[in-house]
C-alpha positions as CSV (number, residue, x, y, z in Angstrom):
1,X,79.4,75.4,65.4
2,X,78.2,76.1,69.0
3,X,78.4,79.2,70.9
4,X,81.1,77.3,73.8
5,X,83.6,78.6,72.6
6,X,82.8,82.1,73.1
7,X,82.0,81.6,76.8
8,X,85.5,80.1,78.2
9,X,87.4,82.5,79.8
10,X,90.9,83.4,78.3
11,X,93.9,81.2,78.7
12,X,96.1,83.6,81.2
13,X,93.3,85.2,82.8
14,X,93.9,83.2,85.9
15,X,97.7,83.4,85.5
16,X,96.8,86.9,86.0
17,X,94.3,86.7,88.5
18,X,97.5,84.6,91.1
19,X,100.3,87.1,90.3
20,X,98.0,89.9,91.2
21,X,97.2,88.3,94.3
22,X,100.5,87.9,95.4
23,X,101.4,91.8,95.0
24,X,98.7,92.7,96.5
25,X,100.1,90.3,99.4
26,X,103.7,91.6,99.2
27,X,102.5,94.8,99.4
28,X,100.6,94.6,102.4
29,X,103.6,92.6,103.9
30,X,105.7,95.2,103.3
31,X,103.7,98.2,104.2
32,X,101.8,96.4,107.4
33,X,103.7,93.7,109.3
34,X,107.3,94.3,108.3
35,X,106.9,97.8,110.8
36,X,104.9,96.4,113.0
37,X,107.1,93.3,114.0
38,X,110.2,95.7,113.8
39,X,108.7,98.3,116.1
40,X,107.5,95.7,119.0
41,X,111.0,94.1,118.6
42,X,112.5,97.7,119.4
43,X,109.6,98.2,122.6
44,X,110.5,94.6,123.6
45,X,115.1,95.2,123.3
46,X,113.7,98.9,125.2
47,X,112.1,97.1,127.8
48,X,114.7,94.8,128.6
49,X,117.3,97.0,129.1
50,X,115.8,99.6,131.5
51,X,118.1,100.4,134.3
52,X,117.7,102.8,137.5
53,X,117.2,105.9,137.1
54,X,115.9,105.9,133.8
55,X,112.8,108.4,132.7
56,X,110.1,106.9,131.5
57,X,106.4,107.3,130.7
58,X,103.8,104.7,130.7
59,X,100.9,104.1,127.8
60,X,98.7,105.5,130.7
61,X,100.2,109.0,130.8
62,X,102.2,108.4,133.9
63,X,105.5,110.5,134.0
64,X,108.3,108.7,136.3
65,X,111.4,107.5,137.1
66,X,112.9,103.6,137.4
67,X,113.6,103.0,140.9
68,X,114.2,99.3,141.2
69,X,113.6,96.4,138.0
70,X,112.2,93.2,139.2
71,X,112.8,89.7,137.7
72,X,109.1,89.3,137.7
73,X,108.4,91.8,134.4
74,X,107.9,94.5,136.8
75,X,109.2,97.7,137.6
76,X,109.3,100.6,140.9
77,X,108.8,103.9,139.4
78,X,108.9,106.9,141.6
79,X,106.3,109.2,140.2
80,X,107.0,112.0,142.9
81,X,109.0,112.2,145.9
82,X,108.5,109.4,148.1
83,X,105.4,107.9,145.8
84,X,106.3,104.9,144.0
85,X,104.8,102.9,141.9
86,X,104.7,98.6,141.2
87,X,104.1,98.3,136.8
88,X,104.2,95.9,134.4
89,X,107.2,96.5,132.0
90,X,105.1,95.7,129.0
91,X,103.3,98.9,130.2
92,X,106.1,101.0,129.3
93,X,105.4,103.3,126.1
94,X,108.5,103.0,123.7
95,X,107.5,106.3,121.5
96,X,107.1,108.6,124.7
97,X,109.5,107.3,126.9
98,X,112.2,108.1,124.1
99,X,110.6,111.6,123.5
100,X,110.7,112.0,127.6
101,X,114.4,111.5,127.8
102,X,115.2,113.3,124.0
103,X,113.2,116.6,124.1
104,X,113.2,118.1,120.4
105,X,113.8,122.1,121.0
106,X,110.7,124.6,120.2
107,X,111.3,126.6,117.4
């Protein structure tokens, strides 16, 4: 008898080896590009349906106010009185913007 045998690797180790694979694949799918995709849909709908007069703040930090939306993908803010401002509507932040216009009260 020959020593082969002892080196071949067990029947349902690779069985194993693809089901473990594909957790650790769901997993990340869940946890990683479900939220991402959902949260640049919600910046994208956001985006879209700016309107005058609407509060907003930029990924830059800049505070303003919608004054005119262009069919270009760009917007006039008025970030003081009389000084406006020509922006990208992709340069919009969703998370700020929100908290902008819905201040949470200090405790």
């Amino acid at each position: 008898m020959t020593n082969l045998t002892l080196l071949q690797a067990p029947a349902g180790g690779g069985t194993l080896q693809l089901v473990l694979l594909g957790g650790m694949i769901l997993v990340f799918w869940l946890f990683m590009i479900r939220p991402q995709a959902k949260k640049a849909k919600d910046a994208k709908k956001f985006q879209e349906g700016m309107q005058k007069g609407d509060k907003i703040v930029t990924i830059a930090g800049i505070h303003g106010i919608v004054n005119k939306v262009n069919e270009d993908g760009t917007i006039i803010i008025e970030t003081s009185p009389g000084s406006t401002m020509k922006i990208e509507k992709s340069a919009i932040s969703l998370e700020w913007s929100k908290q902008q216009n819905n201040p949470t009260p200090a405790k």
